[in-house]
ROSE-836778 format. One record per residue (C-alpha): residue in one letter; x, y, z; residue number from 0. Coordinates in steps of 0.001 Angstrom, whole numbers. Example, Ala and Ser with C-alpha at 12.3 -4.5 7.8 and 13.67 -1.06 7.14 Angstrom:
<nodes>
NODE aa       x       y       z   i
NODE  a   12300   -4500    7800   0
NODE  s   13670   -1060    7140   1
</nodes>
This chain:
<nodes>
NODE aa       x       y       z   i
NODE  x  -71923   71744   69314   0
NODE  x  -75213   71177   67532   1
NODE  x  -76705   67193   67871   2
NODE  x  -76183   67031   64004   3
NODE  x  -72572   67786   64018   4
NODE  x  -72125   65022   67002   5
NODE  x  -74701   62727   65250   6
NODE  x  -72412   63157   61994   7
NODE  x  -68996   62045   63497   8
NODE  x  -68309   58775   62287   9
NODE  x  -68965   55134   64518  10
NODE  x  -65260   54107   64630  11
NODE  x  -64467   56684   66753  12
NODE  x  -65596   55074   69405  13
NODE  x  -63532   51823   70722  14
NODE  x  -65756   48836   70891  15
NODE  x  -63555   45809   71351  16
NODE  x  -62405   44690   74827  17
NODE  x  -60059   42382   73135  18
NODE  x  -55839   42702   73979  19
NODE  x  -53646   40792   72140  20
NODE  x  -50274   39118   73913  21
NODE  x  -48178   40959   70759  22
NODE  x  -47964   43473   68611  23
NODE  x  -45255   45061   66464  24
NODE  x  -45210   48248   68221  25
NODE  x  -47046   49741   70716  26
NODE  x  -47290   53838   71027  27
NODE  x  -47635   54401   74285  28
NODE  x  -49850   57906   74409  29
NODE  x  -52623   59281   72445  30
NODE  x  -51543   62615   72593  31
NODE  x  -50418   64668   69163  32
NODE  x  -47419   62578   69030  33
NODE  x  -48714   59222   69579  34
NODE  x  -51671   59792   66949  35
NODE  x  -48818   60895   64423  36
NODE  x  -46845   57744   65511  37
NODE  x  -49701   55083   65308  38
NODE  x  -51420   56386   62130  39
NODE  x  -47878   56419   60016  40
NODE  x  -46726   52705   61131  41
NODE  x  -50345   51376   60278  42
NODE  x  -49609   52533   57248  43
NODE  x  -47906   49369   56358  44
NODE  x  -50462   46619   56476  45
NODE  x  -48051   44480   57565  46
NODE  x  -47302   45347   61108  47
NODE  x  -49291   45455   63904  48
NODE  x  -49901   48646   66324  49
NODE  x  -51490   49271   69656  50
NODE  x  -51732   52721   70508  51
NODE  x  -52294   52786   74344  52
NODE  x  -54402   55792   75564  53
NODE  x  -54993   57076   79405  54
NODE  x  -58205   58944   78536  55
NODE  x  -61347   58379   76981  56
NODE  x  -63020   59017   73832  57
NODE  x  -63217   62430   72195  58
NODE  x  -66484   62386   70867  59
NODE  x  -67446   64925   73035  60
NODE  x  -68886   68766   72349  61
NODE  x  -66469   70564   74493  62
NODE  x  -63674   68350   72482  63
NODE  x  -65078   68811   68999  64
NODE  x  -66335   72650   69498  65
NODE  x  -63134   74444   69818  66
NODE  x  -64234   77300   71745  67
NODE  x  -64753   75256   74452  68
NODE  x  -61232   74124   74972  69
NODE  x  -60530   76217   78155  70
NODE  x  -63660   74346   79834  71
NODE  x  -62051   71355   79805  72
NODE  x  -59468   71757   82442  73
NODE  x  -60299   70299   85455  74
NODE  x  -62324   67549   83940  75
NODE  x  -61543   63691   83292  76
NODE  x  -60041   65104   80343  77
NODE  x  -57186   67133   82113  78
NODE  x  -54372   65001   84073  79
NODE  x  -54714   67615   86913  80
NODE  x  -51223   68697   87225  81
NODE  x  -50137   71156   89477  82
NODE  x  -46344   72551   90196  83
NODE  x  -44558   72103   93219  84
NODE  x  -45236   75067   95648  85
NODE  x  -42389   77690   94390  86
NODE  x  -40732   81390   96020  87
NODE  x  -40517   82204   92201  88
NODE  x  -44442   82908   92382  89
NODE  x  -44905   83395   95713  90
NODE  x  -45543   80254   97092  91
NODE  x  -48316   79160   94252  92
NODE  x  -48971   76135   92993  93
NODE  x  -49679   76686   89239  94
NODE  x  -52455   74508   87451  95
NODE  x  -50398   73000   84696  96
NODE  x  -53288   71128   82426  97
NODE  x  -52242   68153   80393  98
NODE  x  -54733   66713   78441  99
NODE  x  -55829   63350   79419 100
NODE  x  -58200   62146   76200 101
NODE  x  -57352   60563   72516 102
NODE  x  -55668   63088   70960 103
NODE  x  -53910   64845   74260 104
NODE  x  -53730   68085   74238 105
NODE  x  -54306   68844   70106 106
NODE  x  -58342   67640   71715 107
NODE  x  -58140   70090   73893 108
NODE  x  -56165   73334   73240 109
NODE  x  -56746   76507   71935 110
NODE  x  -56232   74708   67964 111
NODE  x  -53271   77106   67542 112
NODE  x  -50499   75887   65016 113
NODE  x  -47490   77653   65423 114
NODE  x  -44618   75788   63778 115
NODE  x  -41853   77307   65716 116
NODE  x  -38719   79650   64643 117
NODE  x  -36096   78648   62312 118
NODE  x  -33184   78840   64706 119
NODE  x  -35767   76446   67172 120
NODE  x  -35078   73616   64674 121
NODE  x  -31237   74547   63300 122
NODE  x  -30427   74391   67541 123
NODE  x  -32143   71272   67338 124
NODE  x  -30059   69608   64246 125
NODE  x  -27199   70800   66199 126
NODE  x  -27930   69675   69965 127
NODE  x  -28615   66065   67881 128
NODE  x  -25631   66337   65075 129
NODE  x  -28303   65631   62683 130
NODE  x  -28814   67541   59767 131
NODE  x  -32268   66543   59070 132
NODE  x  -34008   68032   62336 133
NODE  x  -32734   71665   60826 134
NODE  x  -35203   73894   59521 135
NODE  x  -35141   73356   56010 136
NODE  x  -35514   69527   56809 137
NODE  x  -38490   70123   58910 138
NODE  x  -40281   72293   56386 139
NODE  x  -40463   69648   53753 140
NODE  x  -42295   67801   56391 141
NODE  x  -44647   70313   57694 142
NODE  x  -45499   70889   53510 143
NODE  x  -46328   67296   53357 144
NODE  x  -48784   67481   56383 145
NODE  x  -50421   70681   56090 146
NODE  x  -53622   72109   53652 147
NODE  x  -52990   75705   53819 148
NODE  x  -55701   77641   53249 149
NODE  x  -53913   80977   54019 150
NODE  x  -51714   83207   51446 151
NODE  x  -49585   80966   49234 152
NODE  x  -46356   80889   49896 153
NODE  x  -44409   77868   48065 154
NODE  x  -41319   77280   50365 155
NODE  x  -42672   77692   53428 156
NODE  x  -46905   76295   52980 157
NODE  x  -48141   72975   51970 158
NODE  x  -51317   71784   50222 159
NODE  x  -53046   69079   50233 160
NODE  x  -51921   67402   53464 161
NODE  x  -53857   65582   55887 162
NODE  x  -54359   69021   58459 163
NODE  x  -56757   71374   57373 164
NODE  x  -54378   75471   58813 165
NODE  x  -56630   78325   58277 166
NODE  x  -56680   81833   59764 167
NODE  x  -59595   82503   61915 168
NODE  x  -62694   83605   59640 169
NODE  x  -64171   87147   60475 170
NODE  x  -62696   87079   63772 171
NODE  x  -64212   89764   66638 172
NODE  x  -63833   93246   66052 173
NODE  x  -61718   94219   68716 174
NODE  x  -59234   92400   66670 175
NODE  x  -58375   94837   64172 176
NODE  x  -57781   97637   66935 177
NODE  x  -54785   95498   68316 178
NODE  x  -53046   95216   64926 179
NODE  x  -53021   98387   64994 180
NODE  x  -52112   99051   68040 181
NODE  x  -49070   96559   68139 182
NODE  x  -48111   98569   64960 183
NODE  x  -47832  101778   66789 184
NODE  x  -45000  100263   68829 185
NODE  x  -43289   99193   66515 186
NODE  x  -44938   95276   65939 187
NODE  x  -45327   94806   62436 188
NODE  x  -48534   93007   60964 189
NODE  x  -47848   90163   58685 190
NODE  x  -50506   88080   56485 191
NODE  x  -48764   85017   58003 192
NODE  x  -47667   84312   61639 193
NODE  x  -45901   80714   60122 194
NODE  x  -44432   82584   57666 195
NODE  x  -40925   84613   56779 196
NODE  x  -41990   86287   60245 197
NODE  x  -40411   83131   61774 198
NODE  x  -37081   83221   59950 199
NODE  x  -36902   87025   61422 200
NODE  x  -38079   89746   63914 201
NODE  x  -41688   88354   64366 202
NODE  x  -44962   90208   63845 203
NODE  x  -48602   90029   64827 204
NODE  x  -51339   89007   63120 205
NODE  x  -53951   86291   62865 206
NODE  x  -53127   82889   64272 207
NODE  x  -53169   80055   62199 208
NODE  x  -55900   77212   63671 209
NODE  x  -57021   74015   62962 210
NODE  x  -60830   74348   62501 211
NODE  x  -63048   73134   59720 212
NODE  x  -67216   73997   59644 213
NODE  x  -66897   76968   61594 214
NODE  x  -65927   75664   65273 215
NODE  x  -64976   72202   64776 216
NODE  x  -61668   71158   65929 217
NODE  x  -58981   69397   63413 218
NODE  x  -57738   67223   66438 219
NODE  x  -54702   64868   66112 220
NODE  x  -57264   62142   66868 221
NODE  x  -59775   63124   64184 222
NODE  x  -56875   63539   61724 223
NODE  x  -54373   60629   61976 224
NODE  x  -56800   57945   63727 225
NODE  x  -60205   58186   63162 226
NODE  x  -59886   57204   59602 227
NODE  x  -57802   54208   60056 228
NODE  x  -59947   52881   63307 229
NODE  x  -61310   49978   61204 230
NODE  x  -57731   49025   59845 231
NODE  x  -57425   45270   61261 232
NODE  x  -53697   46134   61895 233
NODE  x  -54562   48748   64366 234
NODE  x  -55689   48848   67618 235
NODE  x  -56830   51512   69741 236
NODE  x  -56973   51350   73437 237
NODE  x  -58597   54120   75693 238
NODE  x  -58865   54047   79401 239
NODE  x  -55436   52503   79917 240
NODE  x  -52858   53354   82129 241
NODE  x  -49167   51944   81593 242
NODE  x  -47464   51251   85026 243
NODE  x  -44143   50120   83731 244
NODE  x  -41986   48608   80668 245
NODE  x  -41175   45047   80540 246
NODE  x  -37270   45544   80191 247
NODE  x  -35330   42094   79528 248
NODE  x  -31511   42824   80463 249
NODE  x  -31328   46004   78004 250
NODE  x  -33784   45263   75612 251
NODE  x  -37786   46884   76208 252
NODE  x  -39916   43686   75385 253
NODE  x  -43307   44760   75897 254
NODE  x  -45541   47323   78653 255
NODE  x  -47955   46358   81123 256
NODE  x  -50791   48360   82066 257
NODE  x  -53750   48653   84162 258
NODE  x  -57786   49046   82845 259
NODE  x  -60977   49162   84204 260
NODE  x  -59296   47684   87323 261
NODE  x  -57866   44657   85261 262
NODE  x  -53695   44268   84723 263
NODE  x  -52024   43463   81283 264
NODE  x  -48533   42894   79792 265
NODE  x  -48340   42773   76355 266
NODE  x  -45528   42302   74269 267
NODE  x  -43688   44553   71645 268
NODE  x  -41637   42078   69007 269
NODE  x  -40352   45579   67234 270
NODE  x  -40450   48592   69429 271
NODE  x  -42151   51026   71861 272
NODE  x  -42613   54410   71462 273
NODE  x  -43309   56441   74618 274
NODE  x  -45388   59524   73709 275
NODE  x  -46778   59903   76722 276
NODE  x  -45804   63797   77331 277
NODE  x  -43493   65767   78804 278
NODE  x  -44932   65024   82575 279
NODE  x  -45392   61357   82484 280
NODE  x  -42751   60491   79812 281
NODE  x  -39925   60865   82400 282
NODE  x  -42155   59296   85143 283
NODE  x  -42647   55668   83295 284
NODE  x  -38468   55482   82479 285
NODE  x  -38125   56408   86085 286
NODE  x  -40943   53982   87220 287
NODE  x  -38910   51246   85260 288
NODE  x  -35368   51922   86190 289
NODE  x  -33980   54249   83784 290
NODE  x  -32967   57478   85371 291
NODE  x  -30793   59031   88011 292
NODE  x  -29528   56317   89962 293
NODE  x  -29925   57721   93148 294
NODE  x  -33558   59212   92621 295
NODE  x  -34710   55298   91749 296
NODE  x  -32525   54089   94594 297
NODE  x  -34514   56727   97156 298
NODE  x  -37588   55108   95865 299
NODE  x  -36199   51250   95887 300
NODE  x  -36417   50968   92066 301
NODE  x  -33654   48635   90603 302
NODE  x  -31777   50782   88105 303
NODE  x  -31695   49516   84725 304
NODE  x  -29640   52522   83008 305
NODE  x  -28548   55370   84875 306
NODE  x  -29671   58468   82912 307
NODE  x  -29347   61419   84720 308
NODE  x  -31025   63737   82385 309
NODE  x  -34129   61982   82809 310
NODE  x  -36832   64674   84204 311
NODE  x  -34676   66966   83982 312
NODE  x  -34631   70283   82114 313
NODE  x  -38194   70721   81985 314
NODE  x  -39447   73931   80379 315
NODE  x  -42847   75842   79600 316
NODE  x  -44147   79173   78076 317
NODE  x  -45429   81223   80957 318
NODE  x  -48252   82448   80267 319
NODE  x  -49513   85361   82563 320
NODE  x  -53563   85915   83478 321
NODE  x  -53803   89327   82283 322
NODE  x  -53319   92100   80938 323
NODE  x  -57977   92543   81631 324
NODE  x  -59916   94801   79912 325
NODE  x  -63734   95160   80084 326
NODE  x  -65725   95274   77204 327
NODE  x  -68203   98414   76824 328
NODE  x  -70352   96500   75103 329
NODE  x  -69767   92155   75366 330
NODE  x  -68428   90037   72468 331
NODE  x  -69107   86409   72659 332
NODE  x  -65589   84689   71840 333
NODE  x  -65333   83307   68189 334
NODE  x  -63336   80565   66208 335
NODE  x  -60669   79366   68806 336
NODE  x  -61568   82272   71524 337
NODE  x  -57749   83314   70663 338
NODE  x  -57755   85284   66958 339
NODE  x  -54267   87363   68169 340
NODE  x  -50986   86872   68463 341
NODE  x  -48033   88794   68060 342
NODE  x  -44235   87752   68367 343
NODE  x  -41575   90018   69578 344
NODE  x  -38337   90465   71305 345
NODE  x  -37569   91964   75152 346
NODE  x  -34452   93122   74174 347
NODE  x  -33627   94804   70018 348
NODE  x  -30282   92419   70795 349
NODE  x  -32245   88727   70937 350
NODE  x  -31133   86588   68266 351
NODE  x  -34662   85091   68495 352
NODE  x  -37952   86408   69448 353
NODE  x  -38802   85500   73120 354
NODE  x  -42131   87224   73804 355
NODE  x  -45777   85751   72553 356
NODE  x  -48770   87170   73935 357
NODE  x  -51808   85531   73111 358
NODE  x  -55747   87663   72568 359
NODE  x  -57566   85745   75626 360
NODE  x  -61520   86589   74525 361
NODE  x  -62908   85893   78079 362
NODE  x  -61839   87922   81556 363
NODE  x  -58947   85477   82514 364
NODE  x  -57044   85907   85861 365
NODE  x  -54920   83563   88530 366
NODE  x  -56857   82175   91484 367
NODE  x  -54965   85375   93009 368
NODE  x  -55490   88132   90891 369
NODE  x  -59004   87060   89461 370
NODE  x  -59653   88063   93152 371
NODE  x  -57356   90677   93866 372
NODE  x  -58721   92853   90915 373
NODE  x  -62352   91489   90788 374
NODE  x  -63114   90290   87585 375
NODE  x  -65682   90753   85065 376
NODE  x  -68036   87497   85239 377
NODE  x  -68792   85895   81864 378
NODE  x  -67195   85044   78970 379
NODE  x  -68770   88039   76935 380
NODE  x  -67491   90214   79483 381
NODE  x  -64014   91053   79254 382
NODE  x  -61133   90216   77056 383
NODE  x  -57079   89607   78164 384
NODE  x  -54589   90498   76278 385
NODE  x  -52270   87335   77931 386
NODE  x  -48355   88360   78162 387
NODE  x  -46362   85180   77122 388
NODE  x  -42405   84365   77536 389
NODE  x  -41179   82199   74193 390
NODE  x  -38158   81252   75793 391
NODE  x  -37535   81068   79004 392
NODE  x  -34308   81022   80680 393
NODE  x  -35653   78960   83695 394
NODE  x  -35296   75137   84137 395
NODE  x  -37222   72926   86184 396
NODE  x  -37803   69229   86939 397
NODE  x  -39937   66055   87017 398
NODE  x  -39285   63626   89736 399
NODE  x  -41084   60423   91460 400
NODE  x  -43227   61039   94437 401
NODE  x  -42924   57217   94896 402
NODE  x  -42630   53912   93246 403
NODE  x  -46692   53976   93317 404
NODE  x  -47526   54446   89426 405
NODE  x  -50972   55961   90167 406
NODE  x  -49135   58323   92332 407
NODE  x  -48548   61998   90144 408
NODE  x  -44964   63007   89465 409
NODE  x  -43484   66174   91286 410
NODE  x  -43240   69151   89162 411
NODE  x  -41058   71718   89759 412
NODE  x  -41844   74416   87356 413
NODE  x  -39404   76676   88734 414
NODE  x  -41556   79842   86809 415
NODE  x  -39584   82763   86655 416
NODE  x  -36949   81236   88199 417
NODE  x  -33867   83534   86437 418
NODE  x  -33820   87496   86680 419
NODE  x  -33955   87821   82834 420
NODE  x  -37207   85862   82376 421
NODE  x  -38792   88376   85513 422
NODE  x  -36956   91047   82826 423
NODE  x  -38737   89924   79898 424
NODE  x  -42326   89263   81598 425
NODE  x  -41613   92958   82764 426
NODE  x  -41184   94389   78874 427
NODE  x  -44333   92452   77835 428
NODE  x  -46588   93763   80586 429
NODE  x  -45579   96817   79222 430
NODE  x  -46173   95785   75748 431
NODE  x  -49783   94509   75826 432
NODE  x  -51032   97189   78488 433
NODE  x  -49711   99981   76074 434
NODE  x  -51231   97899   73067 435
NODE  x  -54600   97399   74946 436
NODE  x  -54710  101421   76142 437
NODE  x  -53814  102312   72845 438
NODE  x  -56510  104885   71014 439
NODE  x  -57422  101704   68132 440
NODE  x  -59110   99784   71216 441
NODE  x  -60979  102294   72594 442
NODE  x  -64507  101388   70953 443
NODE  x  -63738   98101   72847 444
NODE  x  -62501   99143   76323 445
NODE  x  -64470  100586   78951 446
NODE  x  -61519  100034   81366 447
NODE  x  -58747   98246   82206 448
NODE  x  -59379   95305   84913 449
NODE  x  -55962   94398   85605 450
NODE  x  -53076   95416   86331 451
NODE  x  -52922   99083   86171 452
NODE  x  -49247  101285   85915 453
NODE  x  -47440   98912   88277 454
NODE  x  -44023  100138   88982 455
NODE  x  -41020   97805   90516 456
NODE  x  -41344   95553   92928 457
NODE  x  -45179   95723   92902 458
NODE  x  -45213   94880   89119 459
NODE  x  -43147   91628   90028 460
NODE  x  -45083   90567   92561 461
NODE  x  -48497   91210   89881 462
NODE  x  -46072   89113   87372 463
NODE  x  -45103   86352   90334 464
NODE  x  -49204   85685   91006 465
NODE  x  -50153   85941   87672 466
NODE  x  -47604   83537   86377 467
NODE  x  -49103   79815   85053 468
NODE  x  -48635   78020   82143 469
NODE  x  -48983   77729   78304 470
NODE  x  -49924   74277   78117 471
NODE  x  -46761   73442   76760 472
NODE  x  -44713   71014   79372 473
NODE  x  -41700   70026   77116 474
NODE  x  -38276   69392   77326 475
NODE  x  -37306   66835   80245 476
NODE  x  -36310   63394   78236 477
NODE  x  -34024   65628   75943 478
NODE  x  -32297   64761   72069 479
NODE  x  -28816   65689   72165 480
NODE  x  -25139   64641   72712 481
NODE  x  -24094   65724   76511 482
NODE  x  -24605   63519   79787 483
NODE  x  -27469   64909   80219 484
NODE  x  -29485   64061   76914 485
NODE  x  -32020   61175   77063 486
NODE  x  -32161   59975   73377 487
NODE  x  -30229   60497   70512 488
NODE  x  -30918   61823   66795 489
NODE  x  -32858   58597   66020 490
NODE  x  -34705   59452   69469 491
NODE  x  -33543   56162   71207 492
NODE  x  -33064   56174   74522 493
NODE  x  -30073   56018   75264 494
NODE  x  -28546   52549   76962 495
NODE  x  -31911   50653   75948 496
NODE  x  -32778   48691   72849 497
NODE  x  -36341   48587   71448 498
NODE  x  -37253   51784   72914 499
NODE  x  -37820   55526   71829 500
NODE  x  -39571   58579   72777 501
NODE  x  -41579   60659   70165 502
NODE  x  -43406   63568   72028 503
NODE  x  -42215   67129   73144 504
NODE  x  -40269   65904   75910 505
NODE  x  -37423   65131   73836 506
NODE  x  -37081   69217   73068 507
NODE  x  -33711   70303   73942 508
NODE  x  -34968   73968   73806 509
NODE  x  -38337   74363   73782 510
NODE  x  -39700   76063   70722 511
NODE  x  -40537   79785   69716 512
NODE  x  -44624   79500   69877 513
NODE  x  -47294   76979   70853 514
NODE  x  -45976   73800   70648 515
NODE  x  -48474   71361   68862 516
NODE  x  -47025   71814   65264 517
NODE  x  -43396   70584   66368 518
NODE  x  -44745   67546   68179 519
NODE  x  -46587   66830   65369 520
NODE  x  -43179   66975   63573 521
NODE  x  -41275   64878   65975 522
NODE  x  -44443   62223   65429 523
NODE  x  -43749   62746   61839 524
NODE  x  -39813   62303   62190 525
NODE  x  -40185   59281   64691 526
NODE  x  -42393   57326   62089 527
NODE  x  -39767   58457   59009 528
NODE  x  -37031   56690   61167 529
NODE  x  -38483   53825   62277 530
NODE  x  -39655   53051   58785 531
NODE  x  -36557   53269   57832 532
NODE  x  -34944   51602   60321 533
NODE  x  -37617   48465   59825 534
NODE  x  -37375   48848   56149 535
NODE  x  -40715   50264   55284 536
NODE  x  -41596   52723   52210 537
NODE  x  -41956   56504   53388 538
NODE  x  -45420   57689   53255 539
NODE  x  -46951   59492   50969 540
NODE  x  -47397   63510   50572 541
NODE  x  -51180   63871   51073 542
NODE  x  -51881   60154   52843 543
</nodes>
């Protein structure tokens, strides 16, 4: 990212004041794609007051603003540094699982992919909820509001005019073109619009949509939804701040204290908080401050405040597999998001709902196993992966305390591959993108394949079981629904507790078909619609 571009980012995105307030209206706690959504749409009204509370630091960065950098940013102070809980599933492994830790979460530091998710994602929702409007044609209007579409028109389904600048990626690298056409030859069709019809059917491949503007710059939820209302006096920003607990009077959440730059706070909430701290530390805080499964707090001497057993629970994630490798004959410095393909498919003709998504990896990318095992290309000219991806996994995992120490990280059990059909379905799609990446339209762009070569049985599992990591997209373990085991209800309150909700992708019941930045946005969205209404605030407007 060139000096000018930085030098052309506006002041307020930077947080000057050191001042904390005792109150505020509500406070958002998590900068993330969620939070910004959250924040933005409440300071709306000039009349409240919001603090949105973030872990990380700025974003004013190059490797934030230049999104084909976004991979280079895990393992930085802008990644949380997960890691899953050693697992048989893939053979003993302990998966990175990268969280980002920065205003704007993970929408800073992604791939910029917006993939709104398949129709029956959000009619499954309305149902879990028994709310009509988190069904699909509910959700639409709202992504129309929000979006500027600059991709084929399409009336029902595309917005202009919106705050989020969706494009396809411009003159994206040529090996691009060779795997349209080779999904085509088995039977994947191409369509002008991943977020289109193909998500109301069979699928497709195609052209991602992104969030980029000025070649490479990233459309981040932060640069959206914040950075133009960081000089609103009813808005506050905080960066570097990490929440340790809510202040919970008899039912009722009062307020949040927090710890920064080595200095403790507790600062009221005289409305509501809105945890959108992720799908990871989401469930940690309500177990940190007594809502959870009674006898997890009680192992860590926690008082329980509500006994929620669903709480960290029911965690779920794309996997995401590091390969299929193929070495370029000649190399191709990624462009746009370093991730122009996609495709969306099903394992098995009788799915409902597709539950495979591969993703066009322009770099060699392998597992600290088989990056070894197969001895990878080095450089990021030097090889591209054509990435097998699992939409909807069968598997369920968990989040759970490692103590009552809030700077201690939660335990993650991924559980990866933890039912026979996902292993079934990771199977088919290793078949899929190795016979798409061999196929006769990538030939001028392979001079061999890296990884993993015609794998048979067990040996193909056990390639799938070290290969296996994640998507990025932790979701699903504070869940909306109706059963014990849901977390908050249609109105995403938690249940039990007054003056508290969760707005972020951890109330998923299921998580969605595709990346998973577009529905959080969505649930940001929703949470602001329903707390307006609930305080008595008008609804925003379509292109504010």
């Amino acid at each position: 990212m060139s000096e000018a571009t930085l030098a052309g980012l506006k002041v307020d995105r930077e947080i000057l004041t050191e001042s904390v307030r005792a109150n505020y209206d509500f406070i958002v706690c998590g900068g993330g794609a969620a939070g910004c959504v959250v924040a933005r749409r409440l300071a709306e009204n000039p009349e409240v007051s919001v603090l949105l509370i973030e872990a990380g630091g700025s974003d004013r960065v190059p490797s934030v603003v230049d999104s084909t950098q976004w991979m280079w940013n895990i393992g930085t102070e802008r990644d949380w540094g997960f890691k899953a809980e050693p697992s048989p599933t893939v053979n003993g492994r302990t998966p990175l699982l990268p969280m980002g830790k920065v205003l704007g979460g993970g929408s800073s530091v992604n791939g910029s992919v917006w993939a709104r998710g398949h129709k029956h994602d959000f009619d499954n929702w309305a149902e879990a909820a028994g709310d009509a409007a988190w069904n699909y044609e509910s959700v639409l209007a709202i992504y129309r509001r929000v979006e500027d579409w600059q991709g084929p028109k399409d009336a029902h389904r595309r917005g202009t005019g919106g705050l989020l600048n969706i494009l396809q990626p411009e003159n994206p690298i040529p090996l691009v073109a060779g795997l349209i056409e080779g999904a085509k030859a088995i039977g994947i069709p191409y369509v002008d619009d991943m977020n289109g019809a193909a998500m109301e059917g069979e699928g497709g491949c195609g052209l991602p949509n992104v969030l980029v503007q000025d070649g490479n710059q990233r459309v981040s939820m932060a640069a959206t939804y914040i950075h133009p209302y960081m000089d609103r006096p009813n808005l506050a920003v905080l960066l570097c701040a990490e929440i340790t607990r809510l202040e919970i009077s008899g039912k009722r959440v009062t307020g949040v204290s927090f710890v920064r730059r080595g200095r403790s706070y507790t600062v009221s909430a005289d409305k509501e908080v809105v945890l959108s701290l992720g799908a990871i530390n989401t469930p940690k805080l309500l177990m940190l401050s007594g809502i959870g499964d009674e006898q997890h707090l009680r192992a860590h001497g926690i008082k329980v405040v509500q006994h929620l057993p669903g709480v960290g629970k029911n965690f779920q994630d794309h996997i995401l597999l590091a390969g299929c490798c193929f070495e370029y004959i000649t190399p191709e410095p990624p462009r746009n998001n370093a991730a122009e393909f996609v495709f969306i498919a099903k394992s098995d003709p009788s799915l409902k709902t597709p539950d495979l998504m591969p993703v066009l990896e322009e770099t060699p990318f392998g597992s600290e196993v088989t990056a070894q095992q197969f001895d990878l290309p080095v450089g990021p000219a030097s090889a591209w992966t054509l990435a097998p991806g699992l939409a909807r996994p069968d598997s369920r995992g968990e989040v759970r305390l490692a103590s009552a120490n809030p700077f201690d990280k939660a335990l993650i059990h991924a559980n990866f591959l933890g039912t026979e059909t996902d292993m079934r379905a990771m199977v088919r799609c290793v078949e899929m993108c190795r016979e798409i990446g061999n196929s006769i339209f990538c030939t001028p762009y392979r001079k061999r394949e890296v990884m993993p070569g015609p794998l048979q049985g067990l040996e193909m599992e056990n390639f799938i079981r070290n290969a296996a990591g994640t998507y990025f997209h932790q979701s699903c373990t504070a869940k909306m629904g109706r059963d014990d085991m849901s977390v908050v209800d249609g109105a995403l309150k938690v249940y039990g507790i007054e003056g508290l909700r969760i707005a972020d992708a951890s109330i998923m019941p299921q998580i969605t078909t595709g990346n998973t930045m577009a529905p959080t946005v969505i649930i940001g969205e929703r949470a602001a619609e329903i707390i307006a209404a609930h305080h008595g605030f008008a609804a925003v407007a379509k292109a504010s």
